[in-house]
N, C-alpha and C positions, 0 to 999 in steps of 0.2 A: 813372321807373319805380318802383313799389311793389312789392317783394317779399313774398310772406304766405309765413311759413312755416306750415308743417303745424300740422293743429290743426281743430279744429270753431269757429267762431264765432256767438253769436246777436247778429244787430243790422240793423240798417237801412242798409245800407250805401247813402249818396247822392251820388254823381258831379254835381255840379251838383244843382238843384232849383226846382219853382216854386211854393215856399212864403212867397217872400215880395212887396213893393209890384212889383219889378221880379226876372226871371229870375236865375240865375246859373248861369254855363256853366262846366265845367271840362274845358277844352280838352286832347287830345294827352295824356292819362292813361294808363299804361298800368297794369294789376293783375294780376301774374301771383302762380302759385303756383312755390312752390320748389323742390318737385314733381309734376308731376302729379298729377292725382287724389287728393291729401294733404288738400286745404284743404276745408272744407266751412261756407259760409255757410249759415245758415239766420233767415229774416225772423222779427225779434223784434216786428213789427205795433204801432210803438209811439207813434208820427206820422202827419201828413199831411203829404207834399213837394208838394203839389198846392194850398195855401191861393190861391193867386194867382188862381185860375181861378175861386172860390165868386163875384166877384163879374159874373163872366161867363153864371153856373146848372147851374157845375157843380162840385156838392157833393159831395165824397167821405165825408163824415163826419170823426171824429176822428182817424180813423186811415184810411189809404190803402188798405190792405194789399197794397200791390204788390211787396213785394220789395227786392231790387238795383233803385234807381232811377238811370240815366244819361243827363243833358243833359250832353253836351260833344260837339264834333266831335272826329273820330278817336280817340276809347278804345276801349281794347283790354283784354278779359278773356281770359284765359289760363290754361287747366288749372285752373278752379275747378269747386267741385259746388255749385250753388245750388240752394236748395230754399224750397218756400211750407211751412211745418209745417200750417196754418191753414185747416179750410175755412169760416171767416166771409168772409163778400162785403161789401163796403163800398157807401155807398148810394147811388151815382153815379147819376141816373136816367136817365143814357141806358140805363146796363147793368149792373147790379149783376156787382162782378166783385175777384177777386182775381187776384194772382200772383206768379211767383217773379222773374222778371227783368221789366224795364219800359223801356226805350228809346224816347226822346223826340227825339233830335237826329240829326246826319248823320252817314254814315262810320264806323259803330262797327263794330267789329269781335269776334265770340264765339267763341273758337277752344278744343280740345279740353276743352270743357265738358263737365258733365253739369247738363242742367236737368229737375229735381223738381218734379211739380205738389203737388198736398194731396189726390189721389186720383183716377181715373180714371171711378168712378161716383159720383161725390158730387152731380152734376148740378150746374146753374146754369152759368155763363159763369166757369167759375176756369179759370185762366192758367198755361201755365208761361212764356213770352214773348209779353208783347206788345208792339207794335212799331207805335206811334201818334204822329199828327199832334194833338198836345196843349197847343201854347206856342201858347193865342192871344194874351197880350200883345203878344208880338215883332208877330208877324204884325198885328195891329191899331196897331202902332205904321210898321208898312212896312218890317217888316226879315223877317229869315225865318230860323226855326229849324226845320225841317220833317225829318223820319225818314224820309231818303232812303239809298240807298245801304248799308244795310244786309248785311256779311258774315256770314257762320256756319260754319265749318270744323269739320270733325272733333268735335262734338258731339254728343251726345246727348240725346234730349227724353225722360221717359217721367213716367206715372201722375196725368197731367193731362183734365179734360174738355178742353181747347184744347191743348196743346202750343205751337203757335205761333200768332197770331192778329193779323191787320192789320187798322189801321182809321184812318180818315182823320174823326177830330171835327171837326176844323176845316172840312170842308166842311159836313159836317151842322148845322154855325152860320150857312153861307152864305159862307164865305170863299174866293174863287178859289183855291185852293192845290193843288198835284199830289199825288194820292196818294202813299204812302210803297210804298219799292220791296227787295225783298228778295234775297239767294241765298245757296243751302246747295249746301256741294260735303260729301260723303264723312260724310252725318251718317245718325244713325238713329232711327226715331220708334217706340219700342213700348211697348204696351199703355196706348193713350191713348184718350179718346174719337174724336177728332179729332185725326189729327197735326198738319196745316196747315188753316189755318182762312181764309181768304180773302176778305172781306166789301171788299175794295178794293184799289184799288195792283196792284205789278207781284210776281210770283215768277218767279224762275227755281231749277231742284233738279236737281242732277247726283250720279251715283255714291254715290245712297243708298238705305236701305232701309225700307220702311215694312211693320210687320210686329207681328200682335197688336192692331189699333187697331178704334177699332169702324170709322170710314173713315179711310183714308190722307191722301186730298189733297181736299178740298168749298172749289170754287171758284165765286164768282157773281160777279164784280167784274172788270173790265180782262185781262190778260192772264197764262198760265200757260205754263212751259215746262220740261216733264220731258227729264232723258235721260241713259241707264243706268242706269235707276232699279228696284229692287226691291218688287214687293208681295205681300206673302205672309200669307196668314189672317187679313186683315182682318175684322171680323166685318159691314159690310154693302157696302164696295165698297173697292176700290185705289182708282179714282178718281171724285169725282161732281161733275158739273159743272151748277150750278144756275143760276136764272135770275136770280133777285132785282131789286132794282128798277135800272131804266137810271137810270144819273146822267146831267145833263146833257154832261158830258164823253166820254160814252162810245156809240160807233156800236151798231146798232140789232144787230150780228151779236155782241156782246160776249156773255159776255166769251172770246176768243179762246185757247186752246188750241195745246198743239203736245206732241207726246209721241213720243220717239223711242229707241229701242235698250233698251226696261224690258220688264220679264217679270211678267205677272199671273198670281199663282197660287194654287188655293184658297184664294180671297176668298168674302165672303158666306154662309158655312155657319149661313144658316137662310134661311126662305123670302123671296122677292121681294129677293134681292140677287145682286149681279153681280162683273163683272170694272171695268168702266167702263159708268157712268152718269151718260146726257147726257140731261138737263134743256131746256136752250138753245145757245146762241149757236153757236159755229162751235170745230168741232175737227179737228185734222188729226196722225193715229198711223202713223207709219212704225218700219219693223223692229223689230217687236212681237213678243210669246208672250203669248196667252191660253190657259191650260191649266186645267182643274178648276176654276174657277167655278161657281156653286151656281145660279144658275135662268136666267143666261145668260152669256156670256163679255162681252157686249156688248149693252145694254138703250139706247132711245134713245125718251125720251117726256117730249116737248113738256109742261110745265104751265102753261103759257099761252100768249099769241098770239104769241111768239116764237119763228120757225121754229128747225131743230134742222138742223145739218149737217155731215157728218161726212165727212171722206178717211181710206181706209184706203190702205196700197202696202205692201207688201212684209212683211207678218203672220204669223201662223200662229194660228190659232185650234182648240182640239182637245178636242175630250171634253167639256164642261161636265157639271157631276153631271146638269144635269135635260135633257140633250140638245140644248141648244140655241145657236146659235153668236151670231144678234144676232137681236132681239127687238121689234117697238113695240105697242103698246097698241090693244085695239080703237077706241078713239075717242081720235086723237089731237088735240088744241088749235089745233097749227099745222103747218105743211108739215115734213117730213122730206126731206133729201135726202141720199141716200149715196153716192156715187164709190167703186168698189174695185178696184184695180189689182192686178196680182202677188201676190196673198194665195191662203193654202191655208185652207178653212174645211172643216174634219174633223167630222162631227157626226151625231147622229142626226135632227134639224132643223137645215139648216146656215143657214138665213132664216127666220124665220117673221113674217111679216106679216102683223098683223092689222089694221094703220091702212088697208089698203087702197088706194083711188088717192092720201089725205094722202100719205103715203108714196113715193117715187121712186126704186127703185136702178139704177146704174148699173154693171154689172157688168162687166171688160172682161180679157183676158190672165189668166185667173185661175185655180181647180181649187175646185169647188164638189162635197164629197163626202160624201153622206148617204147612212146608211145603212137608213134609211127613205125611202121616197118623197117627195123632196120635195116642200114644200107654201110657198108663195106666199101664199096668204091668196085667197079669192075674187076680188078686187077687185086682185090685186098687179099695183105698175107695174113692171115688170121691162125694163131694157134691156141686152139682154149682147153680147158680143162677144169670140169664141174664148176660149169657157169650158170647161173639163174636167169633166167630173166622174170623178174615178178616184184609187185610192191615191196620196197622195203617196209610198211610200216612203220614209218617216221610218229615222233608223239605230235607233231605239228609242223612240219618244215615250211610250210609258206611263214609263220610266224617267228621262225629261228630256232625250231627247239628239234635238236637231230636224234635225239635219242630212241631208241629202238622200244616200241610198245610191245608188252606183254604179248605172244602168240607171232610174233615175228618172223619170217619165214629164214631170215638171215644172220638172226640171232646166232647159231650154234652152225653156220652155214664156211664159216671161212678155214685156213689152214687150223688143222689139229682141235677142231671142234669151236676157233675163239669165233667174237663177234665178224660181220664183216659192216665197215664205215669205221669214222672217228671215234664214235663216242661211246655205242654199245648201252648199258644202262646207268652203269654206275662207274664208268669212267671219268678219275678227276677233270675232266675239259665236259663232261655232259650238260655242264649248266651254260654253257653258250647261247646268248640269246641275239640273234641277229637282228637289231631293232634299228 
């Protein structure tokens, strides 16, 4: 173990690297600070740890500017602030790109960090972690150094166009290799372009908050798995789930989605943005809050011939600023299909479908309650089954409290007599307060 004490440092700090004929790994490293939040690396942009790969075609220039670079299995950072000063982009041609941390190998471990981009509107692809499949020597020699396994605890991302960004080079050379697979428990991403950036691999994100970013989570790549997750004031969605291109590895319904126990709230505040925005493949949102989102809590439009399909159970959807609970396009690309179980959708349009027969919801045990006439869309395919429309009887929802009061019409209204919405009365997530 390395202890830093307190202090500011400028330098290139390199955990292993692949700057020279062959890799070098520095395994089982640990780098703590001495105390928390004391230590503050910041990239002095002064090399390239990446020379091994120019003769592969992939040239970073003289300089990398990536950061804290780490090839070893299981290192561990600890209580450091690292930060990119720099917003020069180095001339990679897959992606012109900079950053603060850079993680190349298995097992690593990032625990009560703070990672600093070089600005949040500076544009271009600058980093504050990213988290790639970059050691093709190994890999071309039949061995494997791949950025798998990836932890993140108690961290913080902010003031980056990327915050966090996955990406699998090695395939995009053609090399069988698994995407690189990531999770954050109990971290927070604000005021980023993008907190999670997603272009491949696996995430999973618990018990964190995504808040100030222009999107929270834009995912197009294999699979995502939220839960207890916060989103608050993103400036164009909490979550968007894009389509981007199918890799050979990946089913036709990708990339796969799962979102559970998180709370959406005034997200989007300017026009044509949402709570969650579904692009593609297949998503499935149990004991949710969508509250105050800007043009819809829940927008779902196909941008090309990859169907969109979505399970809701057990939600609460309420108020959006521009009245509208879930939303699709007049002319959608490809088939929409929605499921919605035990959910309360409170709204002044609580569906509004304009995709028409593309479009298919399947409404079942539910409480659909607009306060306008609702409206279907001419063409809407609509299949329901013992649907309410009536107050839920919230204990205060304009103030953030969803729990269902005494005499509630919806109480004992959903599949097999349970609540229908998130929270019911005495469900562990009831004490939600949206403030």
């Amino acid at each position: 173990m390395v202890v830093v004490a307190a202090g500011e440092y400028t330098e290139d700090l390199t955990i292993g690297h692949l700057s020279g004929a062959a890799p070098v790994f520095k395994n089982n490293l640990t780098i703590q600070a001495e105390t928390a939040g004391t230590v503050t690396i910041n990239a002095a942009n002064q090399g390239d740890r990446f020379k091994a790969l120019e003769a592969l075609g992939a040239d970073f220039g003289e300089i990398d500017l990536l950061g804290v670079v780490v090839n070893g299995d299981g290192v561990v950072l600890d209580g450091l602030r690292i930060v990119q000063p720099s917003e020069q982009l180095n001339i990679l041609d897959a992606a012109n790109i900079n950053g603060a941390l850079t993680i190349v190998s298995p097992n690593v471990v990032v625990k009560n960090c703070v990672i600093v981009g070089a600005g949040a509107d500076i544009g271009g692809d600058s980093l504050g972690l990213l988290l790639a499949n970059m050691d093709a020597v190994t890999a071309l020699g039949g061995g494997a150094n791949l950025a798998l396994n990836l932890t993140v605890e108690n961290t913080t991302f902010t003031n980056a166009p990327f915050s966090f960004a996955i990406v699998n080079f090695l395939a995009a050379l053609g090399l069988p290799v698994p995407n690189p697979d990531a999770s954050f428990s109990g971290c927070t991403f604000d005021n980023n372009g993008t907190g999670i950036e997603m272009d491949d691999g696996a995430v999973t994100v618990v018990d964190s908050t995504f808040t100030n970013n222009g999107t929270g989570i834009s995912c197009s790549d294999d699979s995502l798995t939220v839960s207890n997750c916060t989103f608050i004031g993103n400036l164009e969605a909490g979550v968007e789930i894009e389509t981007g291109n199918l890799e050979d590895n990946e089913a036709a319904e990708s990339p796969v989605v799962s979102i559970d126990g998180s709370l959406f709230k005034d997200n989007g505040p300017q026009e044509n943005s949402y709570g969650f925005l579904q692009e593609g493949g297949t998503a499935t949102i149990t004991n949710c809050i969508f509250s105050g989102n800007t043009t819809a809590q829940i927008r779902l439009s196909p941008d090309d011939s990859r169907d969109v399909t979505l399970t809701l159970d057990h939600c609460d959807l309420y108020n959006s600023v521009e009245g509208i609970g879930i939303s699709t396009p007049e002319s959608a690309e490809a088939i929409i299909t929605v499921t919605i179980t035990n959910t309360n959708i409170s709204d002044f349009d609580c569906i509004e479908n304009l995709a028409g027969f593309a479009a298919e919801f399947n409404v079942s045990f539910s409480n659909v309650f607009a306060s306008n006439e609702q409206y279907f869309g001419e063409d809407g395919a609509f299949i329901t089954d013992n649907v309410l429309n009536t107050d839920p009887m919230y204990v205060d929802a304009a103030s953030g409290d969803f729990k269902l009061a005494d005499g509630s019409p919806v109480l004992t209204a959903g599949v097999g007599g349970t609540f229908i919405g998130a929270v019911g009365q005495s469900s562990p997530v009831s004490d939600w307060q949206l403030q």
